[in-house]
PANUTOR-822622 format. One record per residue (C-alpha): residue in one letter; y, z, x. Coordinates in Angstrom, 1 decimal. Layout:
% PANUTOR-822622
PT lolum     c2     c3     c1
PT     A      Y      Z      X
...
***
This chain:
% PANUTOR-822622
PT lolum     c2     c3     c1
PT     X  -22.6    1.1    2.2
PT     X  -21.9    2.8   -0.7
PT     X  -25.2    4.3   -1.2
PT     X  -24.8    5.6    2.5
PT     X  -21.2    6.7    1.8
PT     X  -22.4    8.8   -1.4
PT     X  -25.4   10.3    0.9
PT     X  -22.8   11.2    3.3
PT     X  -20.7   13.2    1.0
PT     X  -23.9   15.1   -0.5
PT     X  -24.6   16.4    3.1
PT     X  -20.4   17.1    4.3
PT     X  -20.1   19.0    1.2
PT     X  -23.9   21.2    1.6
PT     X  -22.7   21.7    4.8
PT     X  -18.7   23.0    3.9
PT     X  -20.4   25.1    1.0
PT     X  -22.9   26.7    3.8
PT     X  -20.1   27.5    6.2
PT     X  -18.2   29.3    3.2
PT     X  -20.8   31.4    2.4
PT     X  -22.0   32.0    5.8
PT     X  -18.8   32.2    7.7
PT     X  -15.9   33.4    5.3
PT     X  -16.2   37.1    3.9
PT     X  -16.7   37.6    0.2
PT     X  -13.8   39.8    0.0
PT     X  -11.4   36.3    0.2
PT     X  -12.5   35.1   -3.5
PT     X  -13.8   31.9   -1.9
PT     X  -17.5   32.1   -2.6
PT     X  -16.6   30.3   -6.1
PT     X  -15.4   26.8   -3.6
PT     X  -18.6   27.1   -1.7
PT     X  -20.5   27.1   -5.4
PT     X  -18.3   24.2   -6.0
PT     X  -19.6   22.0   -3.5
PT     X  -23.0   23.2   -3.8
PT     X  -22.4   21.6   -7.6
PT     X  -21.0   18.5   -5.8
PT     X  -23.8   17.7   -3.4
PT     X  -26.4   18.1   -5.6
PT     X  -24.3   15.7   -7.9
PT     X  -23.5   13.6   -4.6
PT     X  -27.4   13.3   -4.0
PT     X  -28.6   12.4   -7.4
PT     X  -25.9    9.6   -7.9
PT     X  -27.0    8.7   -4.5
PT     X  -30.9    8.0   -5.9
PT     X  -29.8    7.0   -8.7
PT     X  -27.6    3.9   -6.7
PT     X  -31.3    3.1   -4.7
PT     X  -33.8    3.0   -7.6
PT     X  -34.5    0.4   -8.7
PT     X  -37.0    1.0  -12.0
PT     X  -35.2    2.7  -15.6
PT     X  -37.4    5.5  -14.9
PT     X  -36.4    6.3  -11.6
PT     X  -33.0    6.0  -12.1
PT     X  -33.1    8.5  -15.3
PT     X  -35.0   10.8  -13.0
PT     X  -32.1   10.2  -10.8
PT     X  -29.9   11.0  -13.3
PT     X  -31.5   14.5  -14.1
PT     X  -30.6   15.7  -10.7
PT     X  -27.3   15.0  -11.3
PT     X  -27.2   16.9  -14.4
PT     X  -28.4   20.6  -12.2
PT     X  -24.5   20.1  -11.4
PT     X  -22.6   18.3  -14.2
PT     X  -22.3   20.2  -17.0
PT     X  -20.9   23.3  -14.7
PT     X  -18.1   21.8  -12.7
PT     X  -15.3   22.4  -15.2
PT     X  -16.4   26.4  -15.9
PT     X  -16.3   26.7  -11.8
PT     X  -13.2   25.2  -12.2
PT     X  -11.7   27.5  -14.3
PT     X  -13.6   30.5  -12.5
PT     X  -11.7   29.3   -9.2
PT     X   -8.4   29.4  -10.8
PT     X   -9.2   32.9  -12.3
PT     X  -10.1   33.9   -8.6
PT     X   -6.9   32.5   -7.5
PT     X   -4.9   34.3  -10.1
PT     X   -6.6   37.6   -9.7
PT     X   -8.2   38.1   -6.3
PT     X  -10.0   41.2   -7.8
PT     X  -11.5   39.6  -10.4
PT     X  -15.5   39.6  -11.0
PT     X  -17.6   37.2  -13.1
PT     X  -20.0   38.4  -15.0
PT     X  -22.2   36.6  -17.0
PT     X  -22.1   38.9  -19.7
PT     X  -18.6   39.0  -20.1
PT     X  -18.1   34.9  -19.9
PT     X  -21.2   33.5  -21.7
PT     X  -19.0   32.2  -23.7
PT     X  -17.9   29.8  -21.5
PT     X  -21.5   28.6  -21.1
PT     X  -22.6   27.9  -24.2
PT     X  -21.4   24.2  -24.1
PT     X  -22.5   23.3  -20.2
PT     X  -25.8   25.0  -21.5
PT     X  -26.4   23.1  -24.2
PT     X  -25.2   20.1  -22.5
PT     X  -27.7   21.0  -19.4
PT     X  -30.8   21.0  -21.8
PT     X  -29.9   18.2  -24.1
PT     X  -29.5   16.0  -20.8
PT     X  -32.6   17.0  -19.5
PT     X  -35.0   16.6  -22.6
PT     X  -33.3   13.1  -23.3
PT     X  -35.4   10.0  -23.0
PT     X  -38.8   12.0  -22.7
PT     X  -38.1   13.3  -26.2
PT     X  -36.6   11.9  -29.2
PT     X  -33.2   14.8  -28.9
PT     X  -30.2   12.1  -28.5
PT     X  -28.0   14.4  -28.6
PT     X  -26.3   14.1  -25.8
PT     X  -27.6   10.7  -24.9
PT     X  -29.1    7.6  -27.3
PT     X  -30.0    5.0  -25.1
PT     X  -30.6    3.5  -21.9
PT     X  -30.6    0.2  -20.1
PT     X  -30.1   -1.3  -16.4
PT     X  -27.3   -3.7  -15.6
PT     X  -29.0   -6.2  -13.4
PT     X  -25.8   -8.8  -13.0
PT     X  -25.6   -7.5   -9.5
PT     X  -21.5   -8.1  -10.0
PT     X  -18.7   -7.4   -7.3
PT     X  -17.7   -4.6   -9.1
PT     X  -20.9   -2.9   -8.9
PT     X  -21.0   -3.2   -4.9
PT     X  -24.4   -5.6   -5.8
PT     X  -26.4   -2.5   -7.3
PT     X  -28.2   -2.5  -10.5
PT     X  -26.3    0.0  -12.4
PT     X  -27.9    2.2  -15.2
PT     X  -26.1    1.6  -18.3
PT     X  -25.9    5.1  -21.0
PT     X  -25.2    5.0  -24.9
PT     X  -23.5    8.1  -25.1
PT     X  -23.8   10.6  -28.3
PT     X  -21.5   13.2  -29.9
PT     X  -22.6   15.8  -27.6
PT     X  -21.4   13.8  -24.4
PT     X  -18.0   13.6  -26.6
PT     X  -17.9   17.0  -27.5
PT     X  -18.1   18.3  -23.6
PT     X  -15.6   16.1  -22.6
PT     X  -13.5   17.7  -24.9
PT     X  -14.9   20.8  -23.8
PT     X  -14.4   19.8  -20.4
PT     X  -10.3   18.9  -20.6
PT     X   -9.9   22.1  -22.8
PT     X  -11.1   24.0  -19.5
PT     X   -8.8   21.7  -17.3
PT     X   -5.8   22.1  -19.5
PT     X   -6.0   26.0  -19.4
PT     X   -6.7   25.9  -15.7
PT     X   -3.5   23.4  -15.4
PT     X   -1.4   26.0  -17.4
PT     X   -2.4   28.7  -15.4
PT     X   -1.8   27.0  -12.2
PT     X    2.2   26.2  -13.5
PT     X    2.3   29.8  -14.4
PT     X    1.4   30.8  -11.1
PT     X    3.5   27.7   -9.7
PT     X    6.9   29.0  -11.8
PT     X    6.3   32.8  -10.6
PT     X    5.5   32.9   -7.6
PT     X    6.9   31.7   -3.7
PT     X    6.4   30.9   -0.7
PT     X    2.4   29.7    0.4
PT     X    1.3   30.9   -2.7
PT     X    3.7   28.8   -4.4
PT     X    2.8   25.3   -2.0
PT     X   -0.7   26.3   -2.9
PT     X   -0.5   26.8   -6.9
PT     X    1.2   23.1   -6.9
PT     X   -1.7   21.2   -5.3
PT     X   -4.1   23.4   -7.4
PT     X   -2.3   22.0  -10.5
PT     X   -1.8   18.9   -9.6
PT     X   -5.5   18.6   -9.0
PT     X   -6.2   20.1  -12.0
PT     X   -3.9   17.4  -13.8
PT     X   -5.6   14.4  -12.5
PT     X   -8.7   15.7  -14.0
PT     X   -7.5   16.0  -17.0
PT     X   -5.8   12.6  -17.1
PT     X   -9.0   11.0  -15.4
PT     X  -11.5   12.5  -18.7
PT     X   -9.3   10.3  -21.1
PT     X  -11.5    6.9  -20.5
PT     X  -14.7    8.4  -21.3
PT     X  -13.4    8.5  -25.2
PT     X  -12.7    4.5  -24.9
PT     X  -16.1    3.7  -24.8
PT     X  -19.4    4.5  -26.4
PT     X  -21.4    3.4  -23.0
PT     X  -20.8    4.2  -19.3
PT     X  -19.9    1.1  -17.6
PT     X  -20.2    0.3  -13.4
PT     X  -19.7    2.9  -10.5
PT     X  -19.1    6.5  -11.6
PT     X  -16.0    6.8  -10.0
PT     X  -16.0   10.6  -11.6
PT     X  -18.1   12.4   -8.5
PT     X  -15.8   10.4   -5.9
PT     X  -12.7   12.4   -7.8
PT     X  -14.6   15.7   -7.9
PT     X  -15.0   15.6   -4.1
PT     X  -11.7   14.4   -3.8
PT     X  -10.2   16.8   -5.5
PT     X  -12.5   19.7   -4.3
PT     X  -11.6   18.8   -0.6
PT     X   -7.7   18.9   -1.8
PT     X   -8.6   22.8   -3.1
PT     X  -10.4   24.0   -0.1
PT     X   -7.3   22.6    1.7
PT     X   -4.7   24.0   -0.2
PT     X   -6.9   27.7    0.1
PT     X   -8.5   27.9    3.2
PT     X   -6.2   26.4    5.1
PT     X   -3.7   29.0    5.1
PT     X   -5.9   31.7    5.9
PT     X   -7.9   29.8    8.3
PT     X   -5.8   27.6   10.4
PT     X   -1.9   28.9    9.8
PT     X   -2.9   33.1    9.3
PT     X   -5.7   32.8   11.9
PT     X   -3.8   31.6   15.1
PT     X   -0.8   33.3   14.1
PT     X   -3.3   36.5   14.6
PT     X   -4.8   35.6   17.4
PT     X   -1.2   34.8   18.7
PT     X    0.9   37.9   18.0
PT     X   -2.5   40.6   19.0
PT     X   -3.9   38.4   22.1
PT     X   -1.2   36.3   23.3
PT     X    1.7   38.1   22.8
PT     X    0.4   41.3   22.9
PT     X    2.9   43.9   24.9
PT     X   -0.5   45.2   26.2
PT     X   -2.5   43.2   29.4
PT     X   -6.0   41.9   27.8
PT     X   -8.8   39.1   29.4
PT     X  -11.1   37.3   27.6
PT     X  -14.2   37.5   29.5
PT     X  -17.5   35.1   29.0
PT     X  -20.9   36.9   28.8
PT     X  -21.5   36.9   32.6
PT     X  -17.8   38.8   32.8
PT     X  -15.9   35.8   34.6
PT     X  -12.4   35.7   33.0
PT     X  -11.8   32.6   30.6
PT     X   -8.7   33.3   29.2
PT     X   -5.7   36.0   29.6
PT     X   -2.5   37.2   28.2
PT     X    1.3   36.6   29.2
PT     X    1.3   41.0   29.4
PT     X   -1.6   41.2   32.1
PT     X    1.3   40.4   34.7
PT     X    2.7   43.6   34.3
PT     X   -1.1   44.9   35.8
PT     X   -0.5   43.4   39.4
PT     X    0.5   40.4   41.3
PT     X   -3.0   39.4   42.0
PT     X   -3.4   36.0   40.7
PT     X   -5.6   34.7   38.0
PT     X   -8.1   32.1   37.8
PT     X  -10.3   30.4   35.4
PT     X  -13.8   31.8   35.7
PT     X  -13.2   34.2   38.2
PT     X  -15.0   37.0   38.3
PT     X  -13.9   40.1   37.0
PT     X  -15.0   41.7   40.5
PT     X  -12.6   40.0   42.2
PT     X   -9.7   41.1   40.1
PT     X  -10.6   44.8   39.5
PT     X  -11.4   46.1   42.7
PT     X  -11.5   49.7   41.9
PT     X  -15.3   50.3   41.7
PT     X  -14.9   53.3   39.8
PT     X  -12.5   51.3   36.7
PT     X  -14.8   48.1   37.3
PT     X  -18.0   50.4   36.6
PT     X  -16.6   51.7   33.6
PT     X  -16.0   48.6   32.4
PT     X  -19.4   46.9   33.0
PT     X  -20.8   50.2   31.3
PT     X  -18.4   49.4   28.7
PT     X  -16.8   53.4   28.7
PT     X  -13.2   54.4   28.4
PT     X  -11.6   54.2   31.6
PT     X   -7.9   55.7   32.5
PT     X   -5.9   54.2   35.7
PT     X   -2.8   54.2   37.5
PT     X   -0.8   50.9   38.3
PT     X    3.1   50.8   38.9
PT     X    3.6   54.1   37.3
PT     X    1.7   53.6   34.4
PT     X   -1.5   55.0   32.7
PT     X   -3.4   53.0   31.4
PT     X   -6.9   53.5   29.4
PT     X   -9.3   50.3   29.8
PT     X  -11.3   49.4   26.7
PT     X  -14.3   47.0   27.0
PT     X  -14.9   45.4   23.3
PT     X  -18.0   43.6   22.7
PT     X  -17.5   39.9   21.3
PT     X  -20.3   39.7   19.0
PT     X  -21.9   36.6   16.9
PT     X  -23.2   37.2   13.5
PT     X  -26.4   38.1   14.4
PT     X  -25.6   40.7   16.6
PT     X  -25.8   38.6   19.9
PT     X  -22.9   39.1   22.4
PT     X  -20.9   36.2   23.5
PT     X  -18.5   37.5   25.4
PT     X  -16.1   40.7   25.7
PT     X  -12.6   41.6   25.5
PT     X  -11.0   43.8   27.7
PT     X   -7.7   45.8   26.4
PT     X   -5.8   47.4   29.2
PT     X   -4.0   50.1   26.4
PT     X   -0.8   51.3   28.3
PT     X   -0.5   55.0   26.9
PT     X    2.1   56.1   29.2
PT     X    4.3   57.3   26.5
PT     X    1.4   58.7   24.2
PT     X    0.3   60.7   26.9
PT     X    3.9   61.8   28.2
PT     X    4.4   62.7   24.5
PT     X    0.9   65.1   24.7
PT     X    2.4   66.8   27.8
PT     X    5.6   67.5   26.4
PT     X    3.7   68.8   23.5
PT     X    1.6   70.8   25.5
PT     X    4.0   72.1   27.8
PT     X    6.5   72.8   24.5
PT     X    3.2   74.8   23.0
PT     X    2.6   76.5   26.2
PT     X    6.4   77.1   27.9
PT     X    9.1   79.4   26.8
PT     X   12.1   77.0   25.5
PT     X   14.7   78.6   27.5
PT     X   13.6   79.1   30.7
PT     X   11.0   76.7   30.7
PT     X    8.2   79.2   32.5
PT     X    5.3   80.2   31.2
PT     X    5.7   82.3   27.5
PT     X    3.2   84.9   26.7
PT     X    0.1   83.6   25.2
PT     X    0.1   80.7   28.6
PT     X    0.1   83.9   30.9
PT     X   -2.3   85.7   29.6
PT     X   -4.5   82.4   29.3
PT     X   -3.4   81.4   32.9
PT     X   -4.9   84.7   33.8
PT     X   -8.0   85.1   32.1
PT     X   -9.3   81.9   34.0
PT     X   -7.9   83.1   36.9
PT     X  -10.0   86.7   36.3
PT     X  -13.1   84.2   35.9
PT     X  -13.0   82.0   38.6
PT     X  -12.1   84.5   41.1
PT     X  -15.5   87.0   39.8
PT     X  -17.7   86.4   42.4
PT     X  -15.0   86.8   45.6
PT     X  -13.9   89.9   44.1
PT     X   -9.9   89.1   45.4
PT     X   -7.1   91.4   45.5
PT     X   -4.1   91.0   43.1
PT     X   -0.7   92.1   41.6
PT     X    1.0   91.8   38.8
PT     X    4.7   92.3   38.9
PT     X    7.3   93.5   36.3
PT     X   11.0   92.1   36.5
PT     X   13.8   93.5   34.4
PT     X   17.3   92.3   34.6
PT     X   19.5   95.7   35.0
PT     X   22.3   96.4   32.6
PT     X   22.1   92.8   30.9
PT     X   23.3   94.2   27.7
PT     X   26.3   94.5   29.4
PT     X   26.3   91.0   30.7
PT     X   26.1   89.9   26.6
PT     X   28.5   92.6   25.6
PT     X   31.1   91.1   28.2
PT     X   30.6   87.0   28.0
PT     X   28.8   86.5   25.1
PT     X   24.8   85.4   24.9
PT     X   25.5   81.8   25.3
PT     X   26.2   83.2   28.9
PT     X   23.6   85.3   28.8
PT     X   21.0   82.3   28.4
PT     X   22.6   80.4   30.7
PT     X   21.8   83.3   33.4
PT     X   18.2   83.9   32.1
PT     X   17.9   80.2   32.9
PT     X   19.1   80.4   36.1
PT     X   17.5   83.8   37.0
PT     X   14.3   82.6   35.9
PT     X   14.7   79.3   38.4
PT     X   15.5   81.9   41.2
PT     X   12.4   83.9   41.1
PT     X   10.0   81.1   40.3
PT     X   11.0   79.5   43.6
PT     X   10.5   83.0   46.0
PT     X    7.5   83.5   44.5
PT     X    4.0   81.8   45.8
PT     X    2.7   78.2   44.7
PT     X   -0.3   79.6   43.0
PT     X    1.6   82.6   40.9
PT     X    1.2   82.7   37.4
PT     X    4.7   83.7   36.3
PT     X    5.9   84.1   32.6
PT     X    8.7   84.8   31.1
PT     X    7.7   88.3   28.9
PT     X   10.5   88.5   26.8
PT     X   14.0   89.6   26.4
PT     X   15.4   90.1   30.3
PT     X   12.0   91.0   31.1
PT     X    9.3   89.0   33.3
PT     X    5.9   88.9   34.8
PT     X    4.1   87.5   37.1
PT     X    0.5   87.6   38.6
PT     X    0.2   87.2   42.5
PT     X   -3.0   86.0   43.8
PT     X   -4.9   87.0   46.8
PT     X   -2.3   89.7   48.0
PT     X   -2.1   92.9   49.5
PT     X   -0.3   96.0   47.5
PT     X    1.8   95.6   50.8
PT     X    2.3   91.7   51.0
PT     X    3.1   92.1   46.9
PT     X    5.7   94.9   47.7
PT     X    7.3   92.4   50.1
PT     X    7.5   89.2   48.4
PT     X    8.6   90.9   45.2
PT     X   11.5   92.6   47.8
PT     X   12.4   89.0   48.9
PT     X   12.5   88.0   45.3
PT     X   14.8   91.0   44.1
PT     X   17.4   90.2   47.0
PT     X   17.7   86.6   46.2
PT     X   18.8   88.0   42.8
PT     X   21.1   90.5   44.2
PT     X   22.9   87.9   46.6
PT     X   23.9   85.3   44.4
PT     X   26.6   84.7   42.6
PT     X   26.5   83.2   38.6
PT     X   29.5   81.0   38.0
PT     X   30.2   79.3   34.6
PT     X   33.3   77.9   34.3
PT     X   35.8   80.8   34.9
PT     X   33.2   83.7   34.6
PT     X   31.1   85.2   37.6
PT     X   28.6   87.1   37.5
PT     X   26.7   89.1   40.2
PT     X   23.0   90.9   38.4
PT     X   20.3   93.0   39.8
PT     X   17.0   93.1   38.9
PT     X   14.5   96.5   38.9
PT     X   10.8   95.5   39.9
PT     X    7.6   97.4   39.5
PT     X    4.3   96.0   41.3
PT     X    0.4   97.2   40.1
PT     X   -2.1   96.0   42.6
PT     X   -6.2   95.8   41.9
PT     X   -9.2   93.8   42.6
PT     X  -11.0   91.2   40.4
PT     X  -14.7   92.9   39.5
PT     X  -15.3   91.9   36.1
PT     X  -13.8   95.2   35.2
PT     X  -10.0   94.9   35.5
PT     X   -7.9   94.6   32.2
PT     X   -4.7   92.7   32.2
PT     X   -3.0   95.0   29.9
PT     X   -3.4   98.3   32.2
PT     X   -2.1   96.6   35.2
PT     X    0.8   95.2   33.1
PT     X    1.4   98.8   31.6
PT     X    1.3  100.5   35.3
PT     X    3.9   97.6   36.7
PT     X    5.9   98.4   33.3
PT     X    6.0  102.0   34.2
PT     X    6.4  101.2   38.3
PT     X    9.9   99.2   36.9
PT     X   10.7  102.3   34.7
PT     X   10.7  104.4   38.1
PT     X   12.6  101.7   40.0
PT     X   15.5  101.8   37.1
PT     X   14.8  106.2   36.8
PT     X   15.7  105.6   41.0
PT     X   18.7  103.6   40.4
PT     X   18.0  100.6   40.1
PT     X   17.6   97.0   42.1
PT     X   14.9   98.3   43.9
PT     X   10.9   97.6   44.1
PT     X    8.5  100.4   43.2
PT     X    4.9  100.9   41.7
PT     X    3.5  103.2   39.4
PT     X    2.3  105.5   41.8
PT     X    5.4  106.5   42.7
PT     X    5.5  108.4   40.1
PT     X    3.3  111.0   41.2
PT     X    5.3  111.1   44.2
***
């Protein structure tokens, strides 16, 4: 049973130091624990032939294996404990070959014992063949020890002592997890220093090595106390606060994209109920959205007011082999509202709210474009509030921006759908009119002007009756027409309308006449 047990804990701890190099990244300062165990197994497996021979030979052959490991354990030790101090830390071997100058030494002189006449490390060899109780029933393989065994076990509590210290400096400073983890760390590291004192009692090793049963112990207590935290406490809180309780919907699909698992948020999508391995065709039934999806490409929707932009995220193994997929329903109703109001601040004057300058004359020239080939008619229109000095002179300009704010409401809504209107600057304004006659642009600007001249502007106490001087410039869309001219000839149609006294609709050519 005990040969069995010790084959058993060879193979659990090959396998945890596998899944630590495999599974945990680098960057977490564990790779040291994984080399740890590595040492242990291999120890693990050579006590464990060394319990089943049965001849001298085979058992010091036995005994060889377990010295790949030995002499290291306590400089891993100590390079774990450096890790744990400093995260950033990198072993080198030329920087620390100090440190191996003993488990070296100790390595060889092991090795070349019995084969050649070095005793150095150890003098003599014999096998126990009482069979007692204490030995489980197992012919034990008794060692006469010499100075260099003595000199590594002081070596080796030397190591343990520092590494205690440094664990009850870390314990004193620090808090919190770090703190909970620095205690079992020393604590560890204290049994192993108390457990070294027997092997100066005796000049022999006597029954079971109860030493590797401590090591792996011990080494399960570290990769508790470091991994665990990480792992099984940071890990699900994680997977907790961005899958479960994230504020935005998400399902967990399988590989075939039937729905395995799903957040509290996905609610908020639609009423449509869930269920375990439905497919995702039968909750998305937007073909367009679902396609996206299966294509894995960015995909924006509409549910209850919402937009939402649909991100399909592959769920990938190691080797690059999908699993599954995640889909993350990102509600960026506010980001995007924040883009319009950013765009329309960038694009809108801040007082009136209509068009500014740069807009219109953007507005237009993809107007001019699109409208190339059907060669339309069109006007442009200027609008000048008359004698609103006076207005500023009289009531102030906080009045006065309260009118232009107004005004400009009043002509944006007697004006067509599809005008591009702008406020120019000062008083002034333009406008483009579509698809119109010089006649038809004449009259709406008409209807405009007397929606100005008929109503009254009240603010508190103050009211305030304005009239507005038009000029209209009217051409066709041929590839040919420049913004600016027609502008200028509306401009000098409004001049006419205020030369004619004003509140009145005129073009340029009335000048001439």
């Amino acid at each position: 049973m005990l040969i069995g047990g010790t084959i058993a804990l060879a193979v659990v701890a090959l396998a945890i130091a596998i899944v630590i190099f495999v599974r945990i990244p680098r960057r977490n300062g564990l790779s040291q624990i994984g080399l740890l165990f590595v040492l242990e197994a291999v120890y693990a497996f050579g006590y464990a032939l060394e319990l089943m021979s049965e001849t001298e030979l085979t058992k010091v052959l036995s005994n060889r294996v377990q010295y790949l490991a030995i002499p290291f354990l306590s400089t891993i030790w100590l390079i774990i404990a450096i890790r744990f101090k400093t995260p950033s830390y990198h072993f080198s071997l030329k920087k620390h070959y100090a440190f191996l100058v003993v488990p070296l030494l100790v390595f060889f002189a092991a090795q070349l014992s019995y084969f050649t006449s070095m005793d150095w490390y150890y003098k003599s060899f014999d096998i126990d063949n009482s069979l007692s109780i204490d030995n489980f029933g197992l012919a034990i393989l008794i060692i006469e020890k010499g100075f260099l065994y003595f000199v590594n076990a002081v070596y080796n509590v030397i190591l343990v002592l520092i590494v205690t210290g440094m664990y009850a400096k870390i314990f004193i400073k620090s808090s919190g997890i770090q703190k909970k983890q620095s205690f079992a760390m020393m604590f560890c590291s204290a049994i192993t220093a108390v457990a070294t004192i027997p092997i100066f009692l005796t000049t022999h090793t006597l029954g079971i090595d109860l030493s590797l049963y401590l090591y792996v112990i011990l080494g399960y207590i570290i990769l508790y106390a470091t991994v665990n935290y990480e792992v099984f406490d940071l890990a699900p809180l994680a997977h907790r606060a961005t899958f479960e309780h994230s504020t935005d919907p998400m399902l967990l699909l399988d590989d075939r994209f039937e729905i395995v698992s799903w957040n509290q948020a996905i609610q908020s999508l639609q009423s449509r109920p869930l269920l375990y391995r439905m497919p995702l065709k039968r909750y998305i039934r937007d073909d367009e959205v679902y396609s996206a999806i299966f294509l894995k490409q960015t995909s924006t929707f509409f549910i209850k007011e919402k937009r939402y932009i649909v991100e399909t995220v592959d769920l990938k193994t190691k080797r690059g082999r999908i699993n599954g997929y995640l889909l993350k329903f990102n509600d960026m109703t506010a980001y995007l509202e924040k883009i319009e109001r950013l765009d329309f601040d960038a694009s809108h004057d801040a007082l009136t709210k209509l068009l500014n300058r740069r807009a219109f004359f953007e507005r237009v020239d993809r107007y001019f474009q699109s409208a190339f080939r059907s060669q339309e008619s069109f006007a442009v229109m200027m609008i000048d509030i008359d004698d609103f000095k006076l207005v500023n002179d009289t009531h102030g300009h906080l009045v006065g921006d309260l009118l232009l704010e107004d005004l400009s409401n009043i002509l944006y809504r007697n004006l067509p759908d599809n005008a591009i209107f702008s406020r120019y600057g000062g008083e002034e304004f333009v406008g483009l009119l579509p698809q119109v006659s010089l006649e038809e642009a004449l009259r709406l600007s008409d209807i405009a002007r007397i929606a100005v001249e008929n109503r009254w502007f009240v603010y508190g106490e103050i009211k305030i009756q304005i009239q507005v001087s038009i000029g209209v410039s009217h051409g066709m869309v041929d590839g040919n027409q420049d913004i600016m001219n027609h502008i200028y000839q509306a401009d000098m149609g409004m001049y006419q309308a205020k030369k004619n006294g004003k509140n009145c609709v005129m073009t340029a050519s009335s000048i001439q006449n």
